[in-house]
C-alpha positions as CSV (number, residue, x, y, z in Angstrom):
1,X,0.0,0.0,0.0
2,X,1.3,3.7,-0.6
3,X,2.3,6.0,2.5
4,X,-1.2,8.1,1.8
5,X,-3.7,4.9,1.7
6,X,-1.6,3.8,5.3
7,X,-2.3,6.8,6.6
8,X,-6.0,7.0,5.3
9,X,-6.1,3.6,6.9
10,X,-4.7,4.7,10.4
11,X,-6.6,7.7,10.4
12,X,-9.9,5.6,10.3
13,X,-8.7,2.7,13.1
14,X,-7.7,5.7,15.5
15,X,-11.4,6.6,15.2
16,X,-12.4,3.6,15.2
17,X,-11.0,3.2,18.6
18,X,-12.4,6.7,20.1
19,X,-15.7,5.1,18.6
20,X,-14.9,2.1,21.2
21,X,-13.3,4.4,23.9
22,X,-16.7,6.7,24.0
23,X,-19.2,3.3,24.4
24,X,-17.1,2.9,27.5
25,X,-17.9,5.2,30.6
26,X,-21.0,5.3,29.0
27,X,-22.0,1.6,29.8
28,X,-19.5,2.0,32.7
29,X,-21.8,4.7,34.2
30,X,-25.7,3.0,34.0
31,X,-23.9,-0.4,35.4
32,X,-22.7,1.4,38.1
33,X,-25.9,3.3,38.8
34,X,-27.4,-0.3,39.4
35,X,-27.4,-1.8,43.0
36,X,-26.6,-5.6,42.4
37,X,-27.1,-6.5,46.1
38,X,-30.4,-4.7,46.6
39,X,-32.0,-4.7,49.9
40,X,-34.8,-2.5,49.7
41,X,-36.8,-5.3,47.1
42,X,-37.2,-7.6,50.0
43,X,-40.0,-5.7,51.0
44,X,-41.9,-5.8,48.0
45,X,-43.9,-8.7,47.0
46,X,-41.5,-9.6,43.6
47,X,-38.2,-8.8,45.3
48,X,-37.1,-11.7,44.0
49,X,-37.6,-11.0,40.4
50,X,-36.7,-7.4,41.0
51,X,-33.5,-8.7,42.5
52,X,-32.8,-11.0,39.7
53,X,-33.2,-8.5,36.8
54,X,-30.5,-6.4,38.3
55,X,-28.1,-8.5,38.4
56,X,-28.9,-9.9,35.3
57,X,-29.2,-6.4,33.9
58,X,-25.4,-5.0,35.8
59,X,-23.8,-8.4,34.8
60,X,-24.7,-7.7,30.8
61,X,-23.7,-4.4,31.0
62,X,-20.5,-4.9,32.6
63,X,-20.0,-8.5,29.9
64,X,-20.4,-5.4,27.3
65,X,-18.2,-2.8,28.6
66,X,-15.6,-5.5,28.9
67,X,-16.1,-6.6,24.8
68,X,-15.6,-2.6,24.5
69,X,-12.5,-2.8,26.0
70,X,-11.7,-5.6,23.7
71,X,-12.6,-3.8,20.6
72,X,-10.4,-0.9,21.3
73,X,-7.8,-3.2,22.1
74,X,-8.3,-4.8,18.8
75,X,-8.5,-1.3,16.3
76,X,-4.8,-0.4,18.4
77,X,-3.5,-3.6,17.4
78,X,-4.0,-3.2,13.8
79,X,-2.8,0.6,14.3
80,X,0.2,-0.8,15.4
81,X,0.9,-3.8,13.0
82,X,0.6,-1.2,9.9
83,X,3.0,1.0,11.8
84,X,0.8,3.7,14.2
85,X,0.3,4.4,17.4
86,X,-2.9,4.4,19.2
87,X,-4.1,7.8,21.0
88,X,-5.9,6.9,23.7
89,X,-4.9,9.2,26.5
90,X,-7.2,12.1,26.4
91,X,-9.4,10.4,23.9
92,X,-12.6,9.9,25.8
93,X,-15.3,12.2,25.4
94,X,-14.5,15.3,26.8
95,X,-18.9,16.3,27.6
96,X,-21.8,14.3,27.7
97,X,-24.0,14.1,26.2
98,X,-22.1,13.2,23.2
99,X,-22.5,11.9,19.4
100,X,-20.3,8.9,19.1
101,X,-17.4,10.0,16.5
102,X,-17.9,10.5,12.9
103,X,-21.6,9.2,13.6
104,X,-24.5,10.8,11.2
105,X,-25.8,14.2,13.3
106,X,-28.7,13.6,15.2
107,X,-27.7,10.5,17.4
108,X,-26.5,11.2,21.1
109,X,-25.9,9.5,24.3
110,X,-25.0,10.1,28.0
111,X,-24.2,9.5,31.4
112,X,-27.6,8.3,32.7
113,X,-28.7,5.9,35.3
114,X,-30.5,2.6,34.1
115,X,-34.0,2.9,32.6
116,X,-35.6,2.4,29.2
117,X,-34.6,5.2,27.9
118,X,-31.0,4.7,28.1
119,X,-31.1,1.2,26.6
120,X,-33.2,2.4,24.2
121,X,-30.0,4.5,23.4
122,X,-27.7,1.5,23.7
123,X,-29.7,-0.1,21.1
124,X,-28.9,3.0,18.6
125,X,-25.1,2.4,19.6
126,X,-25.3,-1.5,18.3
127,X,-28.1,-0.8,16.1
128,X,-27.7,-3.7,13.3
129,X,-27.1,-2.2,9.6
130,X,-29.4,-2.8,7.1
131,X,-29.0,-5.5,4.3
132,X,-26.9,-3.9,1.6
133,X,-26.2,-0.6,3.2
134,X,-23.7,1.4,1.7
135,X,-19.6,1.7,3.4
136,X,-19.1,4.2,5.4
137,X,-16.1,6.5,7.1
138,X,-17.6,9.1,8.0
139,X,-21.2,10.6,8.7
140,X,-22.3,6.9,9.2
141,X,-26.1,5.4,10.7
142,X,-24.5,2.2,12.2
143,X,-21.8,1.2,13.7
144,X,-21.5,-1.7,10.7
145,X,-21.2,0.5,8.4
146,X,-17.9,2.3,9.7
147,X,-16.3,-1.1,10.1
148,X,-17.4,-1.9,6.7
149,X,-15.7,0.9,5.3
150,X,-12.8,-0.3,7.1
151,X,-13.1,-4.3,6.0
152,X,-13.3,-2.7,1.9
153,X,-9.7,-0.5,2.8
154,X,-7.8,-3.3,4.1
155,X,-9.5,-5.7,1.2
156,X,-8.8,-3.7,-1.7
157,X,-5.5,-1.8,0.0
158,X,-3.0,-3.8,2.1
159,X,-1.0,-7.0,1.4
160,X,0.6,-9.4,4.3
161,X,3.7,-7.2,3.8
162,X,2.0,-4.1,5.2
163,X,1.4,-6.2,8.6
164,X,4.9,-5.8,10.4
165,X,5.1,-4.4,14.2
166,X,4.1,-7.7,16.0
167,X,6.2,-7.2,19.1
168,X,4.4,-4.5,20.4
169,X,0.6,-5.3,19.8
170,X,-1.1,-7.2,23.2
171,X,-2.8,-10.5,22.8
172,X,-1.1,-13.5,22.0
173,X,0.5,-16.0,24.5
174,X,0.6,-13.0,27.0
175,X,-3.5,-13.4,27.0
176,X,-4.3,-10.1,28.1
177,X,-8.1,-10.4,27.6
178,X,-10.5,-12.3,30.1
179,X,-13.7,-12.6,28.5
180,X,-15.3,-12.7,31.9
181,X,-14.4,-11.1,35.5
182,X,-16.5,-11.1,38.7
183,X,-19.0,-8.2,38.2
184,X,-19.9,-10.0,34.8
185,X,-20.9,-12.9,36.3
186,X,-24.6,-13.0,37.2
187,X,-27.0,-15.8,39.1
188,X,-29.8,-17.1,37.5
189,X,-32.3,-16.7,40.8
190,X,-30.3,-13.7,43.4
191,X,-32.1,-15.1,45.9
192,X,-30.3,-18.6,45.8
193,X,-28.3,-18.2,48.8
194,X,-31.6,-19.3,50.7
195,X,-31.3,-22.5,49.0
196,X,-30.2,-25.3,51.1
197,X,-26.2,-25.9,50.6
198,X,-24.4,-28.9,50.1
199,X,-21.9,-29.8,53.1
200,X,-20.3,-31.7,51.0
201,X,-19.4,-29.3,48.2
202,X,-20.3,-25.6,49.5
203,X,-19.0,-24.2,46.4
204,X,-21.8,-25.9,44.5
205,X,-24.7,-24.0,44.9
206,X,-23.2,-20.9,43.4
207,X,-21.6,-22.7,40.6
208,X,-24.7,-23.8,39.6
209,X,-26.3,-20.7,39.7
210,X,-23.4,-18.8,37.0
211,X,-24.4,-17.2,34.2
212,X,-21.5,-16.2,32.2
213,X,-22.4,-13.9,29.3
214,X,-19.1,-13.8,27.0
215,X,-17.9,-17.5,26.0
216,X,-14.1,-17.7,25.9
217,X,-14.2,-18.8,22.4
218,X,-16.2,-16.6,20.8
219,X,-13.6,-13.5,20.4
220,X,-10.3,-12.7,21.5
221,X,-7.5,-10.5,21.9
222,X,-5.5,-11.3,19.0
223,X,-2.0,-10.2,17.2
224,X,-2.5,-8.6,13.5
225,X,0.1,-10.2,11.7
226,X,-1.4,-11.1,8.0
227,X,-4.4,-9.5,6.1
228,X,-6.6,-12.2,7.6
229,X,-5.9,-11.6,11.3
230,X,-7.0,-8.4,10.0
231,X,-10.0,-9.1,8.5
232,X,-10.8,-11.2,11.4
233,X,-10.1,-8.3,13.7
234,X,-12.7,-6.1,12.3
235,X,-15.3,-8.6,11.8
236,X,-14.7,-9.9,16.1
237,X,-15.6,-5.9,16.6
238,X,-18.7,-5.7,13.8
239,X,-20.5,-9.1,15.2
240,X,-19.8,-8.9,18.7
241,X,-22.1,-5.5,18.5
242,X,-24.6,-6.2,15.9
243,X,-24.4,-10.1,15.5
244,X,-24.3,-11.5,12.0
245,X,-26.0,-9.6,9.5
246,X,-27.4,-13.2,7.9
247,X,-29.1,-13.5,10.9
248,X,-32.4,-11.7,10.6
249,X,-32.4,-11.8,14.7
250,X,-29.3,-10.5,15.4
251,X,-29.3,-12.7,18.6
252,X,-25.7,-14.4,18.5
253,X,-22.3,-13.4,17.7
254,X,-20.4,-16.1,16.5
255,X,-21.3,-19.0,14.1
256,X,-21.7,-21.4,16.9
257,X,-24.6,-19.3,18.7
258,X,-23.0,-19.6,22.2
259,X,-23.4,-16.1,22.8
260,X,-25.7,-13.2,22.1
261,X,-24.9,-9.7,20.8
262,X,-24.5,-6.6,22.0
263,X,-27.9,-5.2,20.6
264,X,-29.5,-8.4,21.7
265,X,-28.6,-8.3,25.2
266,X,-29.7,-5.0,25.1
267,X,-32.7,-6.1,23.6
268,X,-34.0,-8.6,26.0
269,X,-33.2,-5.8,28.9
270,X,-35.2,-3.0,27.2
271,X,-38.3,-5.5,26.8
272,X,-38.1,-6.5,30.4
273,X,-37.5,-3.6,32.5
274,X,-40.4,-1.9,30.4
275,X,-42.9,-4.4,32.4
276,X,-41.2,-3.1,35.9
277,X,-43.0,-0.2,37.5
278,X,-41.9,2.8,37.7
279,X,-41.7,3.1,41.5
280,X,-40.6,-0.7,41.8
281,X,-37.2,0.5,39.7
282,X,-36.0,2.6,42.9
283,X,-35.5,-0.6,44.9
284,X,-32.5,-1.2,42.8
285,X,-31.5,1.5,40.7
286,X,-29.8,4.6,42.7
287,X,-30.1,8.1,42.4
288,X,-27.5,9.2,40.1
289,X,-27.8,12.4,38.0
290,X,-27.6,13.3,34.2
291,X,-24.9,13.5,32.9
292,X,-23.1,15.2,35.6
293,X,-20.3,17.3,35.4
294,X,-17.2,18.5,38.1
295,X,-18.5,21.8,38.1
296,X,-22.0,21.0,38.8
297,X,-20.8,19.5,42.1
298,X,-20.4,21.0,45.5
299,X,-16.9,21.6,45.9
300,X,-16.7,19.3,49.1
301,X,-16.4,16.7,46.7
302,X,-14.1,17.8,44.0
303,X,-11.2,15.9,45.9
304,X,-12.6,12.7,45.2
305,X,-14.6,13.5,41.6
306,X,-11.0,14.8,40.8
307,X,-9.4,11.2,41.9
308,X,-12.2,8.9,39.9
309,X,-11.4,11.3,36.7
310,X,-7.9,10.8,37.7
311,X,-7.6,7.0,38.0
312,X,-9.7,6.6,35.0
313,X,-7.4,8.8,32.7
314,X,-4.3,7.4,34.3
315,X,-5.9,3.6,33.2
316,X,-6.1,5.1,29.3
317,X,-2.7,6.7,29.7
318,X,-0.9,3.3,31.0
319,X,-2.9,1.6,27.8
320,X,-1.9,3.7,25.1
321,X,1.8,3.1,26.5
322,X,1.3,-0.5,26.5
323,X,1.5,0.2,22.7
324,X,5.2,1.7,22.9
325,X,6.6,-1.5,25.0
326,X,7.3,-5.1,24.2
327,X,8.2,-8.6,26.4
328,X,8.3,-8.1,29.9
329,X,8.1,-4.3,30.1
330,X,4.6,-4.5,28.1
331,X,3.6,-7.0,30.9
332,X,4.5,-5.6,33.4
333,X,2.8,-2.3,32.9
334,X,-0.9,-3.6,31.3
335,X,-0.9,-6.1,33.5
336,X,-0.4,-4.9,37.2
337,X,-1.7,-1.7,35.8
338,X,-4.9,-2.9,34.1
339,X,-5.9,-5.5,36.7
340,X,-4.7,-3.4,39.7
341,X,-6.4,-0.5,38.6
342,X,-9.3,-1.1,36.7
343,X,-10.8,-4.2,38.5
344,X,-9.9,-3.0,42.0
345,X,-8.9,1.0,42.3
346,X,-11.4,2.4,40.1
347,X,-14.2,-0.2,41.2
348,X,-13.6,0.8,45.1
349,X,-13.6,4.7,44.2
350,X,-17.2,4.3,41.8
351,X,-18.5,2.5,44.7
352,X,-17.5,4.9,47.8
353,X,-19.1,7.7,45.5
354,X,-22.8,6.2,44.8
355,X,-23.1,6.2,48.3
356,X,-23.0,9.7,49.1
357,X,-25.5,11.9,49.2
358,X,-25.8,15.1,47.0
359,X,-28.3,16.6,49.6
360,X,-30.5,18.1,47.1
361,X,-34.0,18.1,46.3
362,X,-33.8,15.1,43.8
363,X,-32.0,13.3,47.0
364,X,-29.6,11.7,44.1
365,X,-26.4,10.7,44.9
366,X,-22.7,11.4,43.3
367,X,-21.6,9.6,40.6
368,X,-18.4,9.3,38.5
369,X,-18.2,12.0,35.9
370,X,-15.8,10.3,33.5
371,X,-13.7,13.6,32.5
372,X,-10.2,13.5,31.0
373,X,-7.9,14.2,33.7
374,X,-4.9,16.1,32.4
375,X,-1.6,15.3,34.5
376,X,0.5,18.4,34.3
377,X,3.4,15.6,32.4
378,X,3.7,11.1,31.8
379,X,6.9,12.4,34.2
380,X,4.9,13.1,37.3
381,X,1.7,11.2,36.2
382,X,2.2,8.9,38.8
383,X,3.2,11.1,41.8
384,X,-0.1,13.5,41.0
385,X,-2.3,10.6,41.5
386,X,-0.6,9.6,44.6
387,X,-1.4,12.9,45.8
388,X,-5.0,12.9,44.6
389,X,-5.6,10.3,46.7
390,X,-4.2,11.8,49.6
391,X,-6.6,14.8,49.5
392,X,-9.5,12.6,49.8
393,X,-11.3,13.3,53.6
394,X,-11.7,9.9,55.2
395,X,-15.3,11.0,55.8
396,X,-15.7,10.0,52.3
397,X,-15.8,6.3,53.5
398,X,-12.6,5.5,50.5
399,X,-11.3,1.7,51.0
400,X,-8.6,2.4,53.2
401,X,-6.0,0.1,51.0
402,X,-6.8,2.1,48.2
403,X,-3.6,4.9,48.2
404,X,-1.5,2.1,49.2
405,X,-2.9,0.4,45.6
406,X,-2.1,3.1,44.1
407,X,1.2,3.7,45.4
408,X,2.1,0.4,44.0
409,X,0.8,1.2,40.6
410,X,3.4,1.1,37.6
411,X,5.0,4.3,36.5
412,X,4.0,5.1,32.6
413,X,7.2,7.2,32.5
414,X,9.3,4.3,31.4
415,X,12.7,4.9,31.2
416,X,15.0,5.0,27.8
417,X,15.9,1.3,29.2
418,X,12.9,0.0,28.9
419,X,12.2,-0.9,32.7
420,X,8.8,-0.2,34.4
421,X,9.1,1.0,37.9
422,X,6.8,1.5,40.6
């Protein structure tokens, strides 16, 4: 391919993974607006039900924000096989509500708790593209589209030669991507801890009740190394969101029909929390504003708003440097970062905040803003988010390991030898 249709090409993956990026504190914000261990449905005569759909509802949510995460990873490693380098730093949007990028005018999303309405939006994210709809790169209707855009460029464009930089792409024997983690995982009645256990195997009547929404086999985080890892690439991204377009039901995602789509588990959700009432939803749903901004908060909380938007951009940042590194230092850093960070840090921080209390007359509650943090350098990254965390009162009720977590969190100023540090 010539220099101009490579950097055509790399112009449309880097939006292809903003277009990922954006889906994510989206999702990441309604799953966290949804109280999986929900008390208050007790009281009402179907608690039980009530109880189930909310953890089946946070563990879908949470099984899609994780394929998101996938997808981006995916569009950077094909940046990075055809020579580029994945922006991702700064990338998310910066106001909500927002149009996801290079998406027809007219479409927008935004922070919002769960409710019909804002599935109804996740199903114009995912919406399916229509048989024989035309490529698109920009000013597209469907997500489909974009990627088919992108499936025609590397077709008609690239050779195996163009593939090259396979050192420093994730995936591969390092198996960077877990299809599942814990808050994906959902029981199929929440009420079957008052099931008799077995003495004999106590572990069994939990087992029995997992539901695990992505199968292992049905997309992974793989290395671009030929136009067909390519292809393969884009089509994991297009299917896992819409399902197969030969498949007038857009229910699975893969040939085998082990697991649904994006839009379909987003389906099945819309159809049954439209039968809930209205004043049943507040059992388990909390009280989290639209799309809420730093400045729209009373200052008494800025210290710990400021340390959310903080981990979350320091997550992106250590991701888009992943991309620089190979071996051991590429480990090192996505690994203790990611899982350290993501799974535990910036879980424990989302979950202090939905507990606290705005004290206005909607009695909602404070919730995660998802604003780019901008660290004054990658030099001092690290030592400003120590600091954050320091300013946070203990009145807040922060997990208590949670600077110390930090504190051990890799440094994403790596050194001109290569070393990650701590």
């Amino acid at each position: 391919m010539t220099d101009s249709q490579r950097q055509n090409l790399l112009c449309h993956l880097q939006t292809a993974v903003e277009i990922e990026l954006s889906t994510i504190p989206i999702y990441l914000y309604t799953y966290y607006s949804v109280n999986r261990i929900p008390s208050p449905c007790d009281a009402l005569k179907n608690g039980q039900a009530l109880a189930t759909y909310a953890n089946r509802a946070g563990g879908l949510i949470m099984s899609v924000a994780v394929e998101e995460m996938l997808h981006m990873s995916l569009a950077c490693n094909l940046m990075r096989a055809l020579g580029g380098y994945p922006k991702i730093y700064g990338k998310s949007p910066g106001a909500y509500p927002t149009n996801l990028p290079h998406h027809k005018k007219g479409f927008s999303v935004g922070l919002e708790k769960l409710s019909a309405d804002q599935l109804e939006k996740f199903l114009g994210i995912e919406k399916p593209e229509k048989r024989g709809a035309k490529p698109e790169g920009d000013n597209w209707d469907t997500i489909g589209q974009f990627y088919d855009y992108i499936t025609e460029l590397i077709e008609k464009q690239t050779t195996d030669k163009d593939y090259k930089q396979e050192a420093y792409q994730l995936g591969g024997a390092s198996r960077y991507y877990a299809a599942n983690n814990v808050d994906t995982v959902y029981p199929k009645d929440a009420y079957y801890f008052q099931q008799p256990e077995n003495p004999l195997n106590p572990a069994a009547r939990g087992a029995d009740q997992a539901v695990y929404p992505n199968n292992e086999d049905s997309g992974e985080l793989m290395v671009v190394k030929d136009k067909k890892s390519a292809l393969k690439a884009i089509h994991t991204i297009q299917h896992q969101g819409e399902g197969y377009a030969d498949d007038p039901s857009h229910e699975a995602d893969d040939p085998e029909k082990d697991e649904n789509s994006h839009w379909f588990k987003f389906k099945e959700l819309h159809k049954e929390i439209k039968k809930i009432k209205a004043d049943d939803l507040n059992c388990f749903i909390l009280t989290f504003p639209e799309n809420p901004t730093r400045a729209s908060y009373p200052s008494q909380f800025y210290p710990l708003v400021d340390l959310a938007n903080a981990v979350y951009s320091y997550l992106l940042l250590i991701t888009e440097v992943s991309f620089t590194l190979k071996g051991s230092a590429q480990s090192t850093l996505f690994y203790i970062g990611m899982h350290k960070g993501m799974i535990f840090i910036l879980d424990k921080i989302l979950g202090a905040m939905r507990y606290l209390y705005l004290n206005n007359k909607a009695g909602e509650v404070l919730a995660p803003t998802f604003e780019n943090y901008q660290f004054t350098s990658i030099a001092s990254a690290k030592q400003e988010l120590v600091a954050l965390a320091k300013t946070v009162p203990a009145s807040f009720g922060l997990d208590a390991n949670i600077i110390q977590r930090i504190e051990v969190l890799p440094d994403v100023n790596v050194g001109a030898d290569g070393v990650v540090r701590f």
